[in-house]
KEKE-3310 file (N, C-alpha, C; in steps of 0.2 Angstrom, whole numbers, plus 5000, padded with zeros to 4 digits):
npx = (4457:4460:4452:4454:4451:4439:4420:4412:4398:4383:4371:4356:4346:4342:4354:4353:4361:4364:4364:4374:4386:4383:4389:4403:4405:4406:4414:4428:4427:4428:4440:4446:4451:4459:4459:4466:4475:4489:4502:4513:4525:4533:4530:4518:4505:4491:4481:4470:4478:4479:4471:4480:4491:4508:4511:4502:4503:4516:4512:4504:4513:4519:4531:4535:4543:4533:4540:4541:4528:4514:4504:4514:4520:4512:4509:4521:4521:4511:4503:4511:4501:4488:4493:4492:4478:4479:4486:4479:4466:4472:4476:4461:4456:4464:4464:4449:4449:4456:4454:4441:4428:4412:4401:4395:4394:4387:4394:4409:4410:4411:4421:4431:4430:4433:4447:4453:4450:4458:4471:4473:4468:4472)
npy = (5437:5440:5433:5443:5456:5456:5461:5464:5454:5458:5449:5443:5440:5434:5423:5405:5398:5385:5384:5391:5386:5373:5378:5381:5369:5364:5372:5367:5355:5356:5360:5352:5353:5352:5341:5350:5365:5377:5385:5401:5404:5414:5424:5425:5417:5412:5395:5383:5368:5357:5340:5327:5333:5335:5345:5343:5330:5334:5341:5334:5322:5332:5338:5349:5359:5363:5366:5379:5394:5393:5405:5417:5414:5413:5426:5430:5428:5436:5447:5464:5474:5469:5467:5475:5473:5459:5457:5466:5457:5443:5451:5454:5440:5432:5439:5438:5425:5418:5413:5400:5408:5405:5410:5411:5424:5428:5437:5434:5419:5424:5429:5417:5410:5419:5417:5408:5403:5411:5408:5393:5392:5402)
npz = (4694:4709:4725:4735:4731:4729:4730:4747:4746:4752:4763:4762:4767:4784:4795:4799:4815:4810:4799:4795:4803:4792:4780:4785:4787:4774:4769:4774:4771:4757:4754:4760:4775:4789:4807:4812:4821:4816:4822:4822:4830:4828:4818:4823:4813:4811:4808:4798:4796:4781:4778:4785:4779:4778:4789:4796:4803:4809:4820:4827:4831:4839:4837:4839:4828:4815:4804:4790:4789:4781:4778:4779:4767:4758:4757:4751:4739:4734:4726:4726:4725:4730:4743:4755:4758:4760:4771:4780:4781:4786:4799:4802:4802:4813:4824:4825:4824:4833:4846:4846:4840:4849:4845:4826:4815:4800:4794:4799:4796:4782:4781:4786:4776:4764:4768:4770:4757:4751:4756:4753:4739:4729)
capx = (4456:4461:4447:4454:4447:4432:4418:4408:4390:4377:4367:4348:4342:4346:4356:4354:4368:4364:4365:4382:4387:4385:4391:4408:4407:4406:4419:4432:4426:4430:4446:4450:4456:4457:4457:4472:4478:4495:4504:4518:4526:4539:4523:4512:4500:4487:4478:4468:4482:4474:4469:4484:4497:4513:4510:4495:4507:4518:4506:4500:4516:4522:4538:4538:4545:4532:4541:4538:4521:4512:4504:4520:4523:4506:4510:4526:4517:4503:4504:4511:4495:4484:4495:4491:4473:4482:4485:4470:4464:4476:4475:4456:4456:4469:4458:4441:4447:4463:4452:4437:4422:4406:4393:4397:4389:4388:4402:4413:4411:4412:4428:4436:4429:4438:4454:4453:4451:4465:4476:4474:4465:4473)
capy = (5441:5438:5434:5451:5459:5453:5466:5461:5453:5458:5443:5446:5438:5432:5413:5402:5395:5377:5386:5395:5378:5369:5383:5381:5362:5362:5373:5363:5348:5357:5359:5346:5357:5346:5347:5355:5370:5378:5393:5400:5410:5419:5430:5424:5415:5403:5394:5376:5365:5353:5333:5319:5336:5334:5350:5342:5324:5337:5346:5327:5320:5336:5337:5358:5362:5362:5370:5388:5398:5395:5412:5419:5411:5416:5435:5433:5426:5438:5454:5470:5478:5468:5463:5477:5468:5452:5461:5467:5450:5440:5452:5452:5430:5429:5444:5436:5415:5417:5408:5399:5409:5402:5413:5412:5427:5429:5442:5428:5415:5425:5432:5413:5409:5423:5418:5400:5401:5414:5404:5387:5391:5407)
capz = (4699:4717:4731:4740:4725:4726:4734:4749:4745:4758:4766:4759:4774:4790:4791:4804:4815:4808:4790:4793:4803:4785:4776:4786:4786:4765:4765:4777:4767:4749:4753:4764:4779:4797:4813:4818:4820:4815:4825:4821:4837:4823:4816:4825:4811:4814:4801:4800:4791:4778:4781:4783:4778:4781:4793:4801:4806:4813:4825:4830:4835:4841:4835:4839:4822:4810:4794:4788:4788:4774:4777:4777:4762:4753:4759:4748:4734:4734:4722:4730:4722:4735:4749:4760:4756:4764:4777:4783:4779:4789:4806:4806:4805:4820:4828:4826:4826:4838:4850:4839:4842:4851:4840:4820:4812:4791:4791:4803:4789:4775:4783:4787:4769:4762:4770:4767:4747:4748:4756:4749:4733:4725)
cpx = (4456:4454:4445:4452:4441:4428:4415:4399:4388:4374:4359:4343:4343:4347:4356:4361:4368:4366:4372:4387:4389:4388:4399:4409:4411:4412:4428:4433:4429:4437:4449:4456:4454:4456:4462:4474:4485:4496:4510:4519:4530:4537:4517:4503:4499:4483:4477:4473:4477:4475:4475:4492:4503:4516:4507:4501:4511:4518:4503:4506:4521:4529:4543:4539:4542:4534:4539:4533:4519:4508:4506:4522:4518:4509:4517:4524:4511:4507:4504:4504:4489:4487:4494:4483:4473:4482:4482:4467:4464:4474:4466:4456:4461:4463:4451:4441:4455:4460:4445:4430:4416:4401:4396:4393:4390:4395:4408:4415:4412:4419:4434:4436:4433:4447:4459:4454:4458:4471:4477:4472:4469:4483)
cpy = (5438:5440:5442:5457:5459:5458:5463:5460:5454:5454:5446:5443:5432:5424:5410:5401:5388:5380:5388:5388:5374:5374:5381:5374:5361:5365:5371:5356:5348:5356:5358:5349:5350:5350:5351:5360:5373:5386:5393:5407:5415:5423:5430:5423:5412:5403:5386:5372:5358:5344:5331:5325:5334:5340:5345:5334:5325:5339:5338:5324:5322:5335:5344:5361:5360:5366:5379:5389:5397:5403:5417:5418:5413:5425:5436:5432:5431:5445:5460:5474:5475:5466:5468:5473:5462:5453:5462:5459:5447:5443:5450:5442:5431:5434:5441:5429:5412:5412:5406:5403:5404:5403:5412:5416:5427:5432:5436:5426:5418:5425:5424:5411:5409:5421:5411:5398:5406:5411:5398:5388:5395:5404)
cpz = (4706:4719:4737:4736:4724:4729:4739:4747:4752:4757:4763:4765:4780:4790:4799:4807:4811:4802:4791:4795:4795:4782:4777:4785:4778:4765:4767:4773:4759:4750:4756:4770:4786:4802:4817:4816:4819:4818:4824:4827:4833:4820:4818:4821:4813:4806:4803:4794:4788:4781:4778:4778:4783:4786:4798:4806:4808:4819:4831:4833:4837:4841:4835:4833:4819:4803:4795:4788:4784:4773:4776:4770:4756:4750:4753:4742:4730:4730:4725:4730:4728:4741:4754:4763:4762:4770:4783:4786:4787:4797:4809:4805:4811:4824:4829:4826:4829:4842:4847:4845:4844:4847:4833:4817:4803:4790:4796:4799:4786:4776:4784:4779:4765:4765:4768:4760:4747:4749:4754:4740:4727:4721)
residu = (UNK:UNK:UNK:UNK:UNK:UNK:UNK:UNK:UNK:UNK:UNK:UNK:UNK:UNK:UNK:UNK:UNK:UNK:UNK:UNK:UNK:UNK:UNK:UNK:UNK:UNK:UNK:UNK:UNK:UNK:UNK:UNK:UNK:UNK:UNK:UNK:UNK:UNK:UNK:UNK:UNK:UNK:UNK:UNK:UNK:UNK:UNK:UNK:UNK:UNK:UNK:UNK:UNK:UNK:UNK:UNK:UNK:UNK:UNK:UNK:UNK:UNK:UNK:UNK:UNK:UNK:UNK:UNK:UNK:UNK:UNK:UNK:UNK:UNK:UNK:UNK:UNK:UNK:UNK:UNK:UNK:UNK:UNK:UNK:UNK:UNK:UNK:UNK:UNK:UNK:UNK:UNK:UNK:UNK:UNK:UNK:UNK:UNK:UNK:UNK:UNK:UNK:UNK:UNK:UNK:UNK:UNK:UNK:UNK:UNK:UNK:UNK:UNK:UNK:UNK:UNK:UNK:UNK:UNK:UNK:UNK:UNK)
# end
């Protein structure tokens, strides 16, 4: 079962920022994302490319062309049965961490969480 499948769990009780903080740390840490980020002007994804990728050593000595979208590339990959799912997904991450927010609330993380395990893990 795909993560865009999955239902949302409701928070049981209110999380600090320093708790969503780690939260967000463990989960950049799981899956070895960096610190760059990757735009693509042609669909206008954005996404945190992983540590010492051959995207991220792109991005760092701006070379302009980093390669095809992986997002684009998940999206073709991704089973018509949930791609409008993707979809959704994908618009609110550019919508809600186009520019990184200052506040991180529960549904924030869960939403980059969710976006992250789909796109690297699934």
């Amino acid at each position: 079962m795909s993560i865009l499948e999955s239902d949302y769990i409701e928070p049981t009780r209110p999380y600090s920022q320093d708790e969503l903080r780690d939260m967000r740390l463990h989960l950049y840490r799981q899956l070895k994302l960096g610190k760059e980020k990757a735009y693509h002007s042609k669909c206008r994804h954005t996404y945190i490319v992983k540590e010492n990728s051959k995207k991220e050593k792109e991005i760092k000595s701006n070379s302009g062309d980093i390669g095809n979208c992986s997002v684009c590339w998940k999206l073709s990959k991704t089973p018509s049965s949930i791609r409008n799912r993707a979809y959704d997904l994908i618009k609110a991450y550019n919508s809600d961490f186009g520019i990184e927010p200052d506040y991180i609330s529960y549904n924030l993380n869960d939403l980059e969480n969710i976006y992250y395990r789909w796109l690297y893990l699934e």
